[in-house]
C-alpha positions as CSV (number, residue, x, y, z in Angstrom):
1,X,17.6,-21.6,6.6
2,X,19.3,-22.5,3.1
3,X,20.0,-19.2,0.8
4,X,21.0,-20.0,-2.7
5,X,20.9,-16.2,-3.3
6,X,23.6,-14.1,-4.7
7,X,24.4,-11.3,-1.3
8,X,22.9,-8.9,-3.3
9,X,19.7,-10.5,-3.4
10,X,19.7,-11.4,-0.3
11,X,20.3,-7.9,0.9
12,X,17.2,-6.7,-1.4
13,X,14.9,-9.4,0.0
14,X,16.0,-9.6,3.4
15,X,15.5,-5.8,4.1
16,X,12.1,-5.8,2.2
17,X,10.6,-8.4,3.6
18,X,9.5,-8.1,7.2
19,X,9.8,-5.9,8.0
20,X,6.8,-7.9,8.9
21,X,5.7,-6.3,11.0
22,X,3.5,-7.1,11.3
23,X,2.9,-6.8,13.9
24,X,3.1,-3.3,15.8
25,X,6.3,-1.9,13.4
26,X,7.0,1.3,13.7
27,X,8.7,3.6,10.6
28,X,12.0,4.0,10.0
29,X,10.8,7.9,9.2
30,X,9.4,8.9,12.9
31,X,13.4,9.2,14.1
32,X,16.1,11.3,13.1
33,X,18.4,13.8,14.6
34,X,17.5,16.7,15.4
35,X,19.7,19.5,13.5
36,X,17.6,22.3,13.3
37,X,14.2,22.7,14.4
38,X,10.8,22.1,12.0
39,X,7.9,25.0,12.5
40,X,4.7,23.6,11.9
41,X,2.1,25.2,9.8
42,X,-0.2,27.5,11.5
43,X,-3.5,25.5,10.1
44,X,-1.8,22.2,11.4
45,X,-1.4,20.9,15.2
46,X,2.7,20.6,15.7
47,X,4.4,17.3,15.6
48,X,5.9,15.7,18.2
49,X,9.8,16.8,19.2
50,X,12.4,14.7,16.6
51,X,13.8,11.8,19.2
52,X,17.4,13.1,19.4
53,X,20.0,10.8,18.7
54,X,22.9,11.4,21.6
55,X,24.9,8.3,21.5
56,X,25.6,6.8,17.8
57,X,27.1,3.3,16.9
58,X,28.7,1.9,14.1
59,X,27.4,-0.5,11.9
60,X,30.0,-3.3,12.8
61,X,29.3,-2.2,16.5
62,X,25.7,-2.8,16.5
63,X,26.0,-5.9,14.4
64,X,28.2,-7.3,17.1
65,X,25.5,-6.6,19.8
66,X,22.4,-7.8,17.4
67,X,23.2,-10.7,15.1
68,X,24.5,-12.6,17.7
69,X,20.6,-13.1,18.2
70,X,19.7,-15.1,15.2
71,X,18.7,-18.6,15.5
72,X,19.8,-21.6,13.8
73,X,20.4,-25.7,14.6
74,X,23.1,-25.6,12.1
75,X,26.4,-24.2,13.7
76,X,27.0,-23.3,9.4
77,X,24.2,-21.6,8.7
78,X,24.2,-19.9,11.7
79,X,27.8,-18.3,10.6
80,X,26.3,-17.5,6.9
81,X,23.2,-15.6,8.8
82,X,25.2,-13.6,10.8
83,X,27.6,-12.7,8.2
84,X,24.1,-11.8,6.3
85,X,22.9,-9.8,9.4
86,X,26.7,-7.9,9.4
87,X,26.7,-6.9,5.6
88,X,22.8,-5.7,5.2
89,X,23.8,-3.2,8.3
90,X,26.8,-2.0,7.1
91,X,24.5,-1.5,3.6
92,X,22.6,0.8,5.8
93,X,25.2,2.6,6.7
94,X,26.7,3.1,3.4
95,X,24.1,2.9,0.8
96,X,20.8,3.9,3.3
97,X,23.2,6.7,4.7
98,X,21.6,5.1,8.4
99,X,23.1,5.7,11.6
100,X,22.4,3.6,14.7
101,X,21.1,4.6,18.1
102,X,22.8,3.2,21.0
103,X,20.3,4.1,23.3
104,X,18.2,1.9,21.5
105,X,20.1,-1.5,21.9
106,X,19.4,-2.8,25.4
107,X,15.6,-2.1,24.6
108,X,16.4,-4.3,21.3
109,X,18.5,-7.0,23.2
110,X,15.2,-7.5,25.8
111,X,12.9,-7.7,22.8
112,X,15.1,-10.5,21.4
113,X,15.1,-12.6,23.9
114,X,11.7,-12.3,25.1
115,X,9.7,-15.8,26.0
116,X,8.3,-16.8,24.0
117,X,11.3,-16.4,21.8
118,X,10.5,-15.0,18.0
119,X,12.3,-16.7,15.3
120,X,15.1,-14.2,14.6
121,X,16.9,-15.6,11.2
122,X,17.7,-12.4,9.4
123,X,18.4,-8.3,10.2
124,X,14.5,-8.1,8.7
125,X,13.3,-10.4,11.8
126,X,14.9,-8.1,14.2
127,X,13.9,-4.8,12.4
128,X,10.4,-6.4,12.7
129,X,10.4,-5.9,16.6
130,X,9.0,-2.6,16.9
131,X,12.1,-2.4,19.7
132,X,14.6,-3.2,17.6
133,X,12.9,-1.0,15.0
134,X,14.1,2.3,17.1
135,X,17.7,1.2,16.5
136,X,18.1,2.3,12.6
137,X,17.6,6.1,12.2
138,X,17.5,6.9,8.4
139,X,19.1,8.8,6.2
140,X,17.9,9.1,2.9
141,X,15.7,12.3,1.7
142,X,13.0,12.1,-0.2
143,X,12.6,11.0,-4.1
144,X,16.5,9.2,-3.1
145,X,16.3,5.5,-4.3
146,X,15.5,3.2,-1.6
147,X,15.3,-0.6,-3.8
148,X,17.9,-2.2,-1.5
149,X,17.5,-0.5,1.9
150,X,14.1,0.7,2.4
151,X,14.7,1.0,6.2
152,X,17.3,3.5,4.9
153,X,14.4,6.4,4.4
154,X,15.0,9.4,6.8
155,X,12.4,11.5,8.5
156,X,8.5,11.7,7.5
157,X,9.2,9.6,4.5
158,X,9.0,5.9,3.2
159,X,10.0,3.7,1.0
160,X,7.8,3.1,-2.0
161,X,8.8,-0.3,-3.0
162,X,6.7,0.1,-6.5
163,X,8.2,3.1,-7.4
164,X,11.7,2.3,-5.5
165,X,11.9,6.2,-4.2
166,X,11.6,7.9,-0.2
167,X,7.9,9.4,-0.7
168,X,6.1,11.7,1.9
169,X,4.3,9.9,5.0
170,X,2.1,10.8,7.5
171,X,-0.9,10.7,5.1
172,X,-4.3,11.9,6.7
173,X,-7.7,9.7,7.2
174,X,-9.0,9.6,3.7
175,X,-6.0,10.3,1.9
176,X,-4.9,8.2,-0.9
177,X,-1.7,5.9,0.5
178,X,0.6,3.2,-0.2
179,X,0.4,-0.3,1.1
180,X,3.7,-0.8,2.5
181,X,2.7,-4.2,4.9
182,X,6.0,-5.5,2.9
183,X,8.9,-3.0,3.8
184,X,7.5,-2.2,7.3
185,X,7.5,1.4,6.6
186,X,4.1,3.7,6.9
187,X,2.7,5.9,4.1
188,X,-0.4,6.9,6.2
189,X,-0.3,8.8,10.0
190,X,-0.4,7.7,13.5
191,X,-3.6,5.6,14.2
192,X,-4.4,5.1,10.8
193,X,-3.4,2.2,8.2
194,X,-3.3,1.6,4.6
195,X,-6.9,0.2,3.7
196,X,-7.4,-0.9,0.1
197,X,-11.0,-0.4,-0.4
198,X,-13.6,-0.5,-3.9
199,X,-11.8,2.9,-4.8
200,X,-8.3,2.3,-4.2
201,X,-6.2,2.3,-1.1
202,X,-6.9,5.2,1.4
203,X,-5.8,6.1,5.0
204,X,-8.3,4.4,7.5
205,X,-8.4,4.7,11.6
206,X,-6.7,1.3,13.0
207,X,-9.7,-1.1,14.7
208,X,-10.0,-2.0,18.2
209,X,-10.8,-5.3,20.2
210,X,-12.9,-7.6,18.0
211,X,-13.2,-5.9,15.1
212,X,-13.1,-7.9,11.7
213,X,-9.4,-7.8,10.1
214,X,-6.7,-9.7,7.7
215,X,-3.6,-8.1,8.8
216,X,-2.3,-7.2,11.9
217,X,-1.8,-3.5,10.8
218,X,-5.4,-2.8,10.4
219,X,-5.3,-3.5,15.0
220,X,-4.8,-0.7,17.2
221,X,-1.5,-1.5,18.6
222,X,-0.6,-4.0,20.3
223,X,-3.7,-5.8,19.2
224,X,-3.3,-8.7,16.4
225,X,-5.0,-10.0,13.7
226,X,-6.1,-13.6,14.9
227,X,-9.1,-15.9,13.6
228,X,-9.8,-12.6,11.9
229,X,-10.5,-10.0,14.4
230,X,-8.2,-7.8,16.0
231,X,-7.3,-9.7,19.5
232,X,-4.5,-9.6,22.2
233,X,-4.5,-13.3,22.0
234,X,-2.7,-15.2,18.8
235,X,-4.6,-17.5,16.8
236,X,-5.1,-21.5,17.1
237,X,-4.4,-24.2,14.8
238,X,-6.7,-23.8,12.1
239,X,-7.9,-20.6,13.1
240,X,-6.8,-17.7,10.4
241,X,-3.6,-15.6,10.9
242,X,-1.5,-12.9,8.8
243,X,1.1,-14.8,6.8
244,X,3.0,-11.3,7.3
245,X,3.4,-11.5,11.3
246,X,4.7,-14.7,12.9
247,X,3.0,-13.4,16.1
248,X,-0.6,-14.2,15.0
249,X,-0.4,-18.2,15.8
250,X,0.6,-20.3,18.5
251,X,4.1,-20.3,19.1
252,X,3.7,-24.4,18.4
253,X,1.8,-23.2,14.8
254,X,2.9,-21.0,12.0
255,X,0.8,-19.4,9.7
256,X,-0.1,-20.7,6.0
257,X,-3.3,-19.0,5.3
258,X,-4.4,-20.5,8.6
259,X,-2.1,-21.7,11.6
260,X,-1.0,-24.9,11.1
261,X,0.9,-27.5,13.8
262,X,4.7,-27.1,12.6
263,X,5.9,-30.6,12.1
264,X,8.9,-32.7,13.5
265,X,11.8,-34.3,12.3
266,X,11.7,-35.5,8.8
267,X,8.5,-34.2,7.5
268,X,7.5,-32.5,4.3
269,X,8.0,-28.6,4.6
270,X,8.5,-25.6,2.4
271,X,9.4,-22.9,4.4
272,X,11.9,-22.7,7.8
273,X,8.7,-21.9,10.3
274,X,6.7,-25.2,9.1
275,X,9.3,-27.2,11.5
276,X,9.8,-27.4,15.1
277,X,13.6,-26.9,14.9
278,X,13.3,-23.5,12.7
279,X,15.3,-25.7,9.7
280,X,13.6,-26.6,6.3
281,X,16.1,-28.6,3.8
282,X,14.3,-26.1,1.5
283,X,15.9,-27.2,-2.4
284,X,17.1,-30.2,-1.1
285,X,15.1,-32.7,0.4
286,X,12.3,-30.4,1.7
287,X,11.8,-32.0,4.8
288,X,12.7,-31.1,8.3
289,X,15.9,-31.2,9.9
């Protein structure tokens, strides 16, 4: 995949983007450590025990473990995506104030190479594995700037990529939310998704086997969105699919408003999943490598 980006663009757009998941992600604001126990309001049922983060890694640690995952045909792009993949985590680190669960890795390294195997170009394809999700734990409170590292919001909070702050999660059914299908992060509670209906966007309960959906975060997990219901199975050529999770077509298709056959050698593309070999001369020739 060709980046013409400065690295600080790439950082911005790599860590928003994906996060994609699509499919089944889970928030960067469910884990944390657990320093001092939370009491729960009376009128309210008590939350689930913080995960407890026992073993920690550092950011040139885990990058050693998890960009050696990315994918690539070109040994040099390869070397730029990894270097990528290095400095967004040591971002995390620094700027997201993140720390990294080493607990979490092996689940991660499973997820990664997994048949059949995702296409893993970027620290926001990994992050997208709900797996691989559990390894960045959070730091930053809430109303802290989040534009670059918006996996970098800490506990019950998200980041609000239109007003680039950590904002409160865990928003009940019917309560007025956030559509964060782009950062990966979750304004609304367990069960429940972002559902932008004639009113505005309110917290809705996630649908189950063949009901009618777009995205995949609108399915109960593991369910996805597929030929526009909420399935287990992804979608066909020419059958519909969400652009946002690579999982809903074939793993011979990619999704452009519907799955589409990704093409060979040589042909016309725009983006890196429209070819068989991952590798788009995207800029250049626009064909596939």
């Amino acid at each position: 995949m060709r980046s013409r980006q400065a690295p600080s663009t790439v950082l911005a757009v790599r860590a928003a983007a994906g996060l994609v998941v699509a499919l089944a992600s889970a928030s960067c604001g469910e884990f944390w450590l657990a320093d001092r126990p939370v009491a729960a309001p009376k009128s309210a049922e008590a939350p689930p025990p913080p995960r407890v983060v026992t073993r920690r890694m550092s950011a040139p640690e885990v990058a050693a473990e998890l960009c050696r995952m990315l994918k690539s045909p070109s040994p040099g792009r390869l070397e730029k995506l990894k270097q990528h993949c290095t400095e967004e985590l040591d971002g995390l680190a620094k700027e997201g104030a993140a720390i990294f669960d080493a607990d979490a890795i092996p689940g991660c390294l499973e997820a990664g190479t997994a048949e059949p195997t995702p296409a893993l170009r970027g620290i926001a394809d990994l992050l997208r594995l709900p797996a691989c999700n559990r390894v960045v734990v959070g730091g930053l409170k809430e109303g802290a700037k989040c534009t670059l590292f918006p996996l970098g919001c800490g506990p019950d909070v998200f980041c609000n990529l239109k007003t680039e702050r950590c904002e409160r999660s865990g928003r009940a059914e019917g309560a007025a939310c956030v559509d964060t299908s782009v950062s990966g992060a979750r304004s609304c509670g367990d069960g429940l998704h972002c559902h932008e209906g004639p009113s505005g966007a309110v917290c809705a309960p996630d649908r189950g086997p063949g009901a009618s959906c777009t995205r995949s975060r609108h399915c109960k997990a593991p369910l996805l969105c597929a030929g526009g219901v909420c399935r287990e199975s992804p979608g066909k050529v020419d059958e519909a699919c969400d652009a946002l999770d690579p999982r809903t077509c074939e793993r011979d298709a990619y999704c452009d408003k519907k799955c589409e056959p990704r093409q060979p050698k040589g042909k016309h593309c725009s983006t890196d999943a429209a070819c068989k070999s991952g590798d788009c001369d995207i800029g250049g020739k626009d064909v596939c490598q």
